[in-house]
C-alpha positions in Angstrom: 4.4 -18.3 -30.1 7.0 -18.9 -32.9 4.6 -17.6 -35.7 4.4 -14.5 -33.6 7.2 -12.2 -34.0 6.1 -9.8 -30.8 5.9 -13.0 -28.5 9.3 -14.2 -29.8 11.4 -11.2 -28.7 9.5 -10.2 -25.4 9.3 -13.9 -24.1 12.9 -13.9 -24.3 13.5 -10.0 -23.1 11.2 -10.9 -19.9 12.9 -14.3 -19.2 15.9 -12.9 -19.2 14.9 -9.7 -16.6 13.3 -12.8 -14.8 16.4 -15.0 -14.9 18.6 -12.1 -14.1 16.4 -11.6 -11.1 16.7 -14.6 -9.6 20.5 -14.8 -10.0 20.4 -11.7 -7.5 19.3 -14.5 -5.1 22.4 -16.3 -5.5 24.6 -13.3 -5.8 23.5 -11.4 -2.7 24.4 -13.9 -0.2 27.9 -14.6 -2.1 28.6 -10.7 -1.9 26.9 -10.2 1.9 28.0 -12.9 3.5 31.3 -14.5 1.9 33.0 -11.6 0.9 31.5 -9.0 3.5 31.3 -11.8 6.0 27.3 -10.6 7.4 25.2 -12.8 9.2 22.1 -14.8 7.2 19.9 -12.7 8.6 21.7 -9.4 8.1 22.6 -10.5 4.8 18.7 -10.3 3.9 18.2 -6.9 4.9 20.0 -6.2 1.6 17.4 -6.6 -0.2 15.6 -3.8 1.4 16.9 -2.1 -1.3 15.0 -3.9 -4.4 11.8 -3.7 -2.4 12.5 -0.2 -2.3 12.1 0.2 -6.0 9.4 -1.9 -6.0 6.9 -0.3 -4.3 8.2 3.3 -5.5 6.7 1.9 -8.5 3.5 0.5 -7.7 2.8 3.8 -5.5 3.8 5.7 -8.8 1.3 4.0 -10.7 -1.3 6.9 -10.5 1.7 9.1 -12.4 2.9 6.4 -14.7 -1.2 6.2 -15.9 -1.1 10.0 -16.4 2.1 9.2 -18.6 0.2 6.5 -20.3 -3.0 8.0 -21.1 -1.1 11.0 -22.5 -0.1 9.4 -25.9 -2.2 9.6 -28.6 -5.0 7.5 -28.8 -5.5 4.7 -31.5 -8.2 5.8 -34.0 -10.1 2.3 -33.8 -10.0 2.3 -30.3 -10.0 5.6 -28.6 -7.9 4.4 -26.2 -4.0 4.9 -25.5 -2.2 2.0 -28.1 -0.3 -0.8 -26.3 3.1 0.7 -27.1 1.9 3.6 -24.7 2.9 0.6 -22.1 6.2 -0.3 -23.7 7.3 3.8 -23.2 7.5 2.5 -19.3 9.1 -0.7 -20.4 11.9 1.0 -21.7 12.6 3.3 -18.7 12.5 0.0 -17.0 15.0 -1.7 -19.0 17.1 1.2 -18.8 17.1 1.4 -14.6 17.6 -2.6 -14.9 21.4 -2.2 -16.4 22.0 1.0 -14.5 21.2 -0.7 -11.2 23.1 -3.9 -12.3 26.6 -2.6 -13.2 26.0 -0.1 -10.5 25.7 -2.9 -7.6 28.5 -4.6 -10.0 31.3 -2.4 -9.3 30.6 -1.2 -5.6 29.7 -4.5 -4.3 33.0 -5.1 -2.3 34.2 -4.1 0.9 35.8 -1.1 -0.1 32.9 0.6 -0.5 30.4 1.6 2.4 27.3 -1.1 2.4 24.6 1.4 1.6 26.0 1.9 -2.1 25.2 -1.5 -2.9 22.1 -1.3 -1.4 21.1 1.8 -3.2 22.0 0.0 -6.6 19.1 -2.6 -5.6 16.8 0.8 -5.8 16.9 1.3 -9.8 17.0 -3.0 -9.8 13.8 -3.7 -8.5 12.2 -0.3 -9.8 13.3 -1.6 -13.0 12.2 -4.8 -12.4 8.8 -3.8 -11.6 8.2 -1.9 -14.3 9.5 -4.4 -17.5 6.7 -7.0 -15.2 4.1 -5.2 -15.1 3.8 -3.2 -18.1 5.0 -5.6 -20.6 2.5 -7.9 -19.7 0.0 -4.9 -20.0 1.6 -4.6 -23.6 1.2 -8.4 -24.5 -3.0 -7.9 -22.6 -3.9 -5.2 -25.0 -1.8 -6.4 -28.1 -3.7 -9.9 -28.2 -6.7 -8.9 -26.5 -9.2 -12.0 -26.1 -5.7 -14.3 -27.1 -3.9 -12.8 -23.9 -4.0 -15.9 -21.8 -2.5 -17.8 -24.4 0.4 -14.9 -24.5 0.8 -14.8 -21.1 0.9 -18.1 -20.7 3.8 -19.1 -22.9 5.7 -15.7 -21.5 5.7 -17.3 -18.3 6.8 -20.7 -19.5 10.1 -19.4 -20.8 10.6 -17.3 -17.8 10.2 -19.8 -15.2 12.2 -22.0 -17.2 15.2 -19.5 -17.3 14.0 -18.2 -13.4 14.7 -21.8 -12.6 17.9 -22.6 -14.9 20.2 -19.4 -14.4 20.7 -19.3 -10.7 22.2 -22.0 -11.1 24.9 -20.8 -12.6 25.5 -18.3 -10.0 28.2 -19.7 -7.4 30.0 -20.7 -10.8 29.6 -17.4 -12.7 30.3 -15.2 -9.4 33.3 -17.6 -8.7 35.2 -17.6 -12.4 34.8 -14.3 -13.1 34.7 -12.1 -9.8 31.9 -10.1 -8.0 33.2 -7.1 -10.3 33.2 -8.9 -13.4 30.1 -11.2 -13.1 27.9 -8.7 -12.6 29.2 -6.6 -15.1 28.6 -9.3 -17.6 24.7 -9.6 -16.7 24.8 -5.7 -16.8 26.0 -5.7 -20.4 23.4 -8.5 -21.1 20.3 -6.0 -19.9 22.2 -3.2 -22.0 22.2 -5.3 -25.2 18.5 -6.1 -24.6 17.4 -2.6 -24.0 16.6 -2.4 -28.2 13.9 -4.4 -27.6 11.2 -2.6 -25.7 12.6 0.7 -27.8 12.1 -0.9 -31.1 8.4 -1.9 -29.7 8.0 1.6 -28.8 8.8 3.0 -31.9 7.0 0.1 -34.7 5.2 -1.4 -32.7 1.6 -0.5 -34.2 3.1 -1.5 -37.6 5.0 -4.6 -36.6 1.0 -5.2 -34.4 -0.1 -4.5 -38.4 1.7 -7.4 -39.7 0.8 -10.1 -37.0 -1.4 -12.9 -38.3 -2.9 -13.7 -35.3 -3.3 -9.7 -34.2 -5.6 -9.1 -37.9 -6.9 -12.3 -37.6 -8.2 -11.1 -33.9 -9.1 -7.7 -35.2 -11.4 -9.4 -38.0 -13.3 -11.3 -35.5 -14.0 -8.3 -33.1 -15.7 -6.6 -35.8 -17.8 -9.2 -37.4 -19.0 -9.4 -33.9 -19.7 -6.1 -33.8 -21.4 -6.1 -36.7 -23.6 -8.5 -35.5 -24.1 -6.6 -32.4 -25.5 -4.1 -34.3 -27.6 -5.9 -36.8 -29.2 -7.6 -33.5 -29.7 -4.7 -32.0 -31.3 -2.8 -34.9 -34.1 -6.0 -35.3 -34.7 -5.2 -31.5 -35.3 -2.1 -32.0 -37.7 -2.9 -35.1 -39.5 -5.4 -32.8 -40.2 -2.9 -30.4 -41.4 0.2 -32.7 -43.5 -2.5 -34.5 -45.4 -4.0 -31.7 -46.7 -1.3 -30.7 -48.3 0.1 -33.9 -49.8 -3.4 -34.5 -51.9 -3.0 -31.1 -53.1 0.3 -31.7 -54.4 -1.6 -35.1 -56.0 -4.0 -33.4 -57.4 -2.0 -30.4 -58.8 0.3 -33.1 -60.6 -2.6 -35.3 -61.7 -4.3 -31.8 -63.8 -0.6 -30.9 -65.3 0.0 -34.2 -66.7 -3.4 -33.6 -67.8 -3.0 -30.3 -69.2 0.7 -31.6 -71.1 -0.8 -34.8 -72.6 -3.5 -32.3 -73.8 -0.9 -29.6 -75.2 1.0 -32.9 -77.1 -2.0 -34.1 -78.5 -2.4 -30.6 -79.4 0.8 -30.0 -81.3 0.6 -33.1 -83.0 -2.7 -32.6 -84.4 -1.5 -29.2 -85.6 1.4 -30.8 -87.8 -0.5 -33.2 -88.8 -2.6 -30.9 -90.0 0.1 -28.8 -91.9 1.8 -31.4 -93.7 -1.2 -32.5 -94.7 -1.5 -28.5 -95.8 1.6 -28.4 -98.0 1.6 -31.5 -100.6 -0.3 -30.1 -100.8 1.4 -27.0 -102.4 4.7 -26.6 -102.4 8.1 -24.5 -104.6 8.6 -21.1 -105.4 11.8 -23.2 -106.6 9.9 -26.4 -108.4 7.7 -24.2 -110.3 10.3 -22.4 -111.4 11.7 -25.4 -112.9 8.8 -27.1 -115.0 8.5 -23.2 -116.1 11.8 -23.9 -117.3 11.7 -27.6 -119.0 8.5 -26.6 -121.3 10.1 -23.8 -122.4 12.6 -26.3 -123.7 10.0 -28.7 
């Protein structure tokens, strides 16, 4: 992961989304129920408002494919390039800090309940989107290496998932509902370079990966190979049959010049048989020309 400049930057970018999540957990209830005095319970239902976004999401996945699919396509591939992903990324990231300072500055009881609410909307939509699609991006960047890329990205974000809440009843505490979540607002604002950057270079930073051309080298000597097999199958086949017409060819002259010599040896046999033997007419004959003598 540290050789790998495009693991560097999005394992950090998604640990902190991921982090940032899970300090909503904490947050919520201070907001909800210490300073708007709800219930537990009714306290929950706030988060009505991040599953919201999620699911607008998933059940906008049809669209966001379209979206995808309508880049250009990579010449070696023919399919969209994994930066198509990280165009969806970006929107994410964007709707992250929106949703953030949004819920930041209307959190308090001044302001009806439903505003915060709505905040959590563009939050989980935003959410959703850096989730899914930048591990899509990190899938089709390392291909056949993806496990190992998704496998350190979520190392780092359950380690920051686990660390930065927390920090919550601290943070929310010293600084204020207002202030607190402005500053983890500001954070998801400074990060949304990132996924832009990616979108931007991101086939040329893919060019300069080790790992990425080493990958790349090893797909087509297998390919290669592929095709070398399959063109000796192919050979095998168009050969195999030519060689039994050969033989089935050699195998009936032989059975043709044996049938001929056969044919012939009967004959001869049946001619020297029949030499000896003569006609009821020739017979006859001689009877006759005896009586006269």
């Amino acid at each position: 992961m540290v050789t790998e400049p495009i693991l560097i930057f999005w394992d950090i970018y998604v640990a902190i989304v991921y982090g940032v999540l899970y300090l909503c957990f904490v947050a919520y209830p201070i907001v909800f129920s210490e300073i708007r005095g709800w219930s537990a319970g009714l306290s929950g239902l706030a988060f009505c408002g991040i599953g919201t976004g999620t699911l607008i999401i998933i059940v906008c996945e049809p669209l966001i494919r379209k979206w995808i699919d309508s880049h250009k396509p990579d010449p070696e591939t023919g399919a969209p390039p994994p930066e198509a992903m990280v165009s969806i990324v970006s929107l994410g990231a964007v709707l992250l800090a929106v949703g953030e300072i949004w819920f930041a500055w209307t959190c308090t009881p001044e302001y009806h309940w439903a505003i915060p609410i709505s905040s959590g909307i563009l939050f989980g939509a935003g959410n959703s989107a850096v989730f899914i699609y930048a591990s899509n991006y990190l899938v089709h960047s390392y291909n056949i290496y993806a496990a190992s890329a998704l496998a350190g990205n979520a190392v780092l974000r359950s380690i920051m998932g686990a660390t930065l809440p927390l920090a919550g009843p601290a943070l929310y505490s010293a600084l204020g509902p207002h202030w607190a979540g402005t500053l983890l607002g500001l954070i998801e604002v400074a990060c949304i370079p990132i996924p832009v950057i990616f979108y931007l270079y991101g086939g040329r930073i893919r060019a300069k990966s080790p790992l990425i051309r080493q990958m790349q080298e090893d797909k087509r000597r297998q390919e290669e190979k592929r095709e070398r097999n399959a063109e000796r199958n192919a050979e095998r086949v168009t050969v195999a049959p030519n060689k039994m017409d050969e033989e089935s060819d050699v195998g009936g002259g032989g059975v043709s010049k044996i049938a001929e010599k056969e044919a012939v040896q009967r004959g001869e046999a049946e001619a020297s048989a029949g030499f000896g033997m003569r006609t009821g007419a020739a017979v006859a004959e001689e009877e006759a020309l005896t009586r006269k003598r």
